[in-house]
N, C-alpha and C positions, 0 to 999 in steps of 0.2 A: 651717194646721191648724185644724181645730174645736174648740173645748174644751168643755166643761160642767161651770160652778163651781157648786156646791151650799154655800152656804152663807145661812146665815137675817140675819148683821148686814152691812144693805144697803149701809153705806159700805165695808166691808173688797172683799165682792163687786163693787162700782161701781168703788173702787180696782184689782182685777185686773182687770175690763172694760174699763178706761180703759189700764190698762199694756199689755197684753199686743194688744191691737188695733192700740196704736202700733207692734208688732210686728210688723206684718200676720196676728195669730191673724184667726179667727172665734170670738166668745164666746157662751154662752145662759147664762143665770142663773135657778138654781130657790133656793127662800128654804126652803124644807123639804124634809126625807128622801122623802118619798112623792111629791112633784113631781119631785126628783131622777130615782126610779128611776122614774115615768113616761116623764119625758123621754127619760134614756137607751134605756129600752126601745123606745121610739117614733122613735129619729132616731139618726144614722149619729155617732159623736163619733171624734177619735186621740186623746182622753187625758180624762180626768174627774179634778177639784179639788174634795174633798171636805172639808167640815169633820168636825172628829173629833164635838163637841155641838153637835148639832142639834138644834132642840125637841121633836119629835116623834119620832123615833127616833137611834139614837147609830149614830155613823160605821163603827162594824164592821157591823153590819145592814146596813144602805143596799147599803155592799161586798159583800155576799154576797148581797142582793137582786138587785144590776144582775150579779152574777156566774154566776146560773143563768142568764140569757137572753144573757149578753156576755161569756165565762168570759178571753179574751183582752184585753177594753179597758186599758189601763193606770190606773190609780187614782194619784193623786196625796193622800196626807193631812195637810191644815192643822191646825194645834193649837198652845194655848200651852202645854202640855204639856212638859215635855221630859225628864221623868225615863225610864230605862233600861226599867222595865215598861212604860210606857204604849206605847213606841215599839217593842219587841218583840210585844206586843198587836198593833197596829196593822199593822205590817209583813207577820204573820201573813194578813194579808186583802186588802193592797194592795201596791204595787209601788214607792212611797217616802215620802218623810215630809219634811216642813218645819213646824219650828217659829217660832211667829208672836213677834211683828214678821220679816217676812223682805221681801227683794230682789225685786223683780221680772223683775230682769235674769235671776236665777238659776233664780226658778221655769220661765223661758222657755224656758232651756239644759234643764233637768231634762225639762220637758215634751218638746220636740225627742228627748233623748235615751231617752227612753220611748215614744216612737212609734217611735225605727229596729231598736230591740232585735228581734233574730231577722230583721230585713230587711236589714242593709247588710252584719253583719256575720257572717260564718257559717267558724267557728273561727278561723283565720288568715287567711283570704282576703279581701278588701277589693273590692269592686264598683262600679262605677260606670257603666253603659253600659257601650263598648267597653275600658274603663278597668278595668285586673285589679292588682293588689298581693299579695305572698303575701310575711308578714310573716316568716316562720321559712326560707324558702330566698331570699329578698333579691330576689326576681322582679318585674319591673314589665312588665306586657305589653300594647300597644295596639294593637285590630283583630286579637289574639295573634300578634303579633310584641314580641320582647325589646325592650325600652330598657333602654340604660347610664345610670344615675342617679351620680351622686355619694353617700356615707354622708350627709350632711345633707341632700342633696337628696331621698333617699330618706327619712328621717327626716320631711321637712317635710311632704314627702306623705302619709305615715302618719298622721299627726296630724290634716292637713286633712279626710284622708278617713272618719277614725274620729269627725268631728264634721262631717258633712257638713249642710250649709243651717244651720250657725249663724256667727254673722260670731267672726271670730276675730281679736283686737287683735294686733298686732306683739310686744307685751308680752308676751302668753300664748306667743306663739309662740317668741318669744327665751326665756322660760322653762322651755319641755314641751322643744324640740328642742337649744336652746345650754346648756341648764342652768345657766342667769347672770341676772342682774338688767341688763341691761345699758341702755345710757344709750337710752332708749325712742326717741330722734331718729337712733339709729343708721340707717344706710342695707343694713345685714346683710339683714334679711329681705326687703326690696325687689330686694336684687340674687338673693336664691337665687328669688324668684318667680318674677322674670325670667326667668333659667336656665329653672326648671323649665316656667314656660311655652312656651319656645321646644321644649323635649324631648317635651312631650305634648298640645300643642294646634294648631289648625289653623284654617283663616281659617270653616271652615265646624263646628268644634266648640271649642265654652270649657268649662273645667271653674273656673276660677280666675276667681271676680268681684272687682272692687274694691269697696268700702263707704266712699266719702268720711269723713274722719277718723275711720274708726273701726276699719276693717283689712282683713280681706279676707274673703269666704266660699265654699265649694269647694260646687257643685251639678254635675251632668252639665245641657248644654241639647240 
């Protein structure tokens, strides 16, 4: 992903340059509102991290500047902020909100999931290449022919596929699908991948990555 963080206090922005690259983003960094909506205007972004006070102009303007020429980018807005108006304000112009000191990990999930909106997911149905899901009639169809899933197998793939290309711990996943805290060394999720791999992948297509210690991530290749 490309991002474009607009904000003017150079360690906060170097800090999400520095995070979010370890991620394999692409970062550009404008230090003012009118560099911001330059940039954006001028160059292709999936998501823009804006600060709410910027020197030169405040974080709803900017939003509605790059919004006549980019009416669909996603907006991200930073702020220490955190009271109830400020953040209805805000939301009003952009597409989410995080209040500072924040996560890095979390901005990355947030961003990711700000670029797939209206692309992966389109009402119940679930997409992936040849890879179909239809969440409300329990259908999973590859190259559209049926697979028989198991209820948690079908479960796991929902989940994987509604956060597709972000890595997903074991933990998360024992807690969205098993709805338990369960002992994180468990071998549960390892074995239903397995399964589930055997049911929907082939030596010449993966949908299911591994992420050494850190869990798994579901892409189409």
């Amino acid at each position: 992903m490309k991002v474009l963080v607009i904000e003017d206090e150079l360690n906060i922005a170097n800090f999400i340059k520095k995070g979010l690259e370890a991620d394999l983003f692409v970062v550009d960094i404008a230090n003012t509102g009118k560099s911001g909506v330059n940039l954006a205007r001028s160059n292709q972004y999936d998501a823009i991290i804006l600060d709410f006070k910027l020197p030169d102009i405040l974080g709803s303007e900017v939003s509605s500047l790059i919004r006549e020429n980019k009416p669909s980018i996603p907006i991200l807005v930073l702020s220490v902020e955190s009271d109830i108006d400020t953040k209805v304000k805000m939301l009003s112009v952009c597409d989410d909100y995080m209040t500072k000191p924040f996560s890095i990990r979390e901005l990355a999930v947030r961003l990711r999931a700000l670029s797939r909106r209206g692309e992966v997911i389109q009402g119940d149905v679930l997409n992936a290449g040849p890879l179909s899901i239809d969440c409300v009639k329990h259908v999973v169809t590859l190259n559209g022919k049926e697979i028989s899933l198991r209820n948690k197998e079908f479960a796991l793939l929902e989940y994987l596929m509604r956060n597709q290309d972000i890595v997903l711990s074991r933990e998360m996943m024992l807690e969205h699908v098993w709805d338990m805290n369960t002992d994180p060394f468990t071998n549960t999720v390892d074995t239903h991948i397995r399964l589930l791999r055997k049911k929907i992948e082939t030596p010449k297509r993966t949908f299911i990555h591994t992420v050494p210690k850190r869990g798994y991530r579901f892409f189409a290749m």
